[in-house]
C-alpha positions as CSV (number, residue, x, y, z in Angstrom):
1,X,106.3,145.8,211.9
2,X,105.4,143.1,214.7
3,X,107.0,139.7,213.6
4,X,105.6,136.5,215.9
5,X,108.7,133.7,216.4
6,X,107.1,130.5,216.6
7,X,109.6,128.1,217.8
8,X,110.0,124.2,217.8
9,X,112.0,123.4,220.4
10,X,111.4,119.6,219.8
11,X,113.9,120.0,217.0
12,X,118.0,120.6,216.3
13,X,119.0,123.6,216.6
14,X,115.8,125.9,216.6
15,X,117.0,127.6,219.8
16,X,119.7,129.0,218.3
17,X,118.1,129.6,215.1
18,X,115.7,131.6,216.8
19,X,118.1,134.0,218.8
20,X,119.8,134.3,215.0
21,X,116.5,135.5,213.4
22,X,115.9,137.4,216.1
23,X,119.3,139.3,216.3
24,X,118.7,140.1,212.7
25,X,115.2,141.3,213.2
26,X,115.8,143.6,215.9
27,X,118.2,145.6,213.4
28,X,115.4,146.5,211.5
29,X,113.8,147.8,214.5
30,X,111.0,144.6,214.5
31,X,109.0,144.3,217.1
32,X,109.3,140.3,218.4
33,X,106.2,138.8,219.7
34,X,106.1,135.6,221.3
35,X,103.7,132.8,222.8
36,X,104.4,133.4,227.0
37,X,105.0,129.2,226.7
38,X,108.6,130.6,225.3
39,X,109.2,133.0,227.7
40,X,111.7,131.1,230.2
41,X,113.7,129.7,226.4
42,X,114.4,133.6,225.7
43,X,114.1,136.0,228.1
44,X,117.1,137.6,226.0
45,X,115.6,138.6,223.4
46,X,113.4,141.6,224.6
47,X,110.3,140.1,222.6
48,X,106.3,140.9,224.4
49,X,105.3,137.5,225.5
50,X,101.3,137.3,224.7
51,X,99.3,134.8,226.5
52,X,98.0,132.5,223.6
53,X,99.0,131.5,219.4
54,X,95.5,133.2,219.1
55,X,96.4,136.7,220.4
56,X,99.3,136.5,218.6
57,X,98.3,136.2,215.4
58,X,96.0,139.3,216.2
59,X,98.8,141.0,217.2
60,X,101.4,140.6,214.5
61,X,102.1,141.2,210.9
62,X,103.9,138.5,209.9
63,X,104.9,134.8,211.5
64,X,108.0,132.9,211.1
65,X,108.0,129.5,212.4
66,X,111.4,127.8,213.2
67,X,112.0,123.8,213.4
């Protein structure tokens, strides 16, 4: 299953909210997708960096916003 992260960054905490979700994710073998915008915020987390919110709603199954 391809899971996009969407995160705020504007707000408390979702930085680390994020890696958290993602942690848990990845144990279910989830594939992360990502905007490319987040890409220097998490290099970490082994997620495919697309280029736009567009292509990644195409891409994924589900989103999960955070913030």
């Amino acid at each position: 299953m391809k899971i996009a992260l969407i995160p705020n960054l504007t707000k408390k905490n979702a930085k680390y909210q994020t890696e958290r979700i993602a942690q848990v994710l990845r144990r279910f073998e989830t594939e992360l997708l990502m905007n490319s915008a987040d890409r220097e915020s998490f290099p970490q987390l082994g997620a495919a960096f697309l280029g736009s919110e567009e292509e990644l709603f195409q891409e994924c199954d589900a989103v999960i916003s955070v913030g």
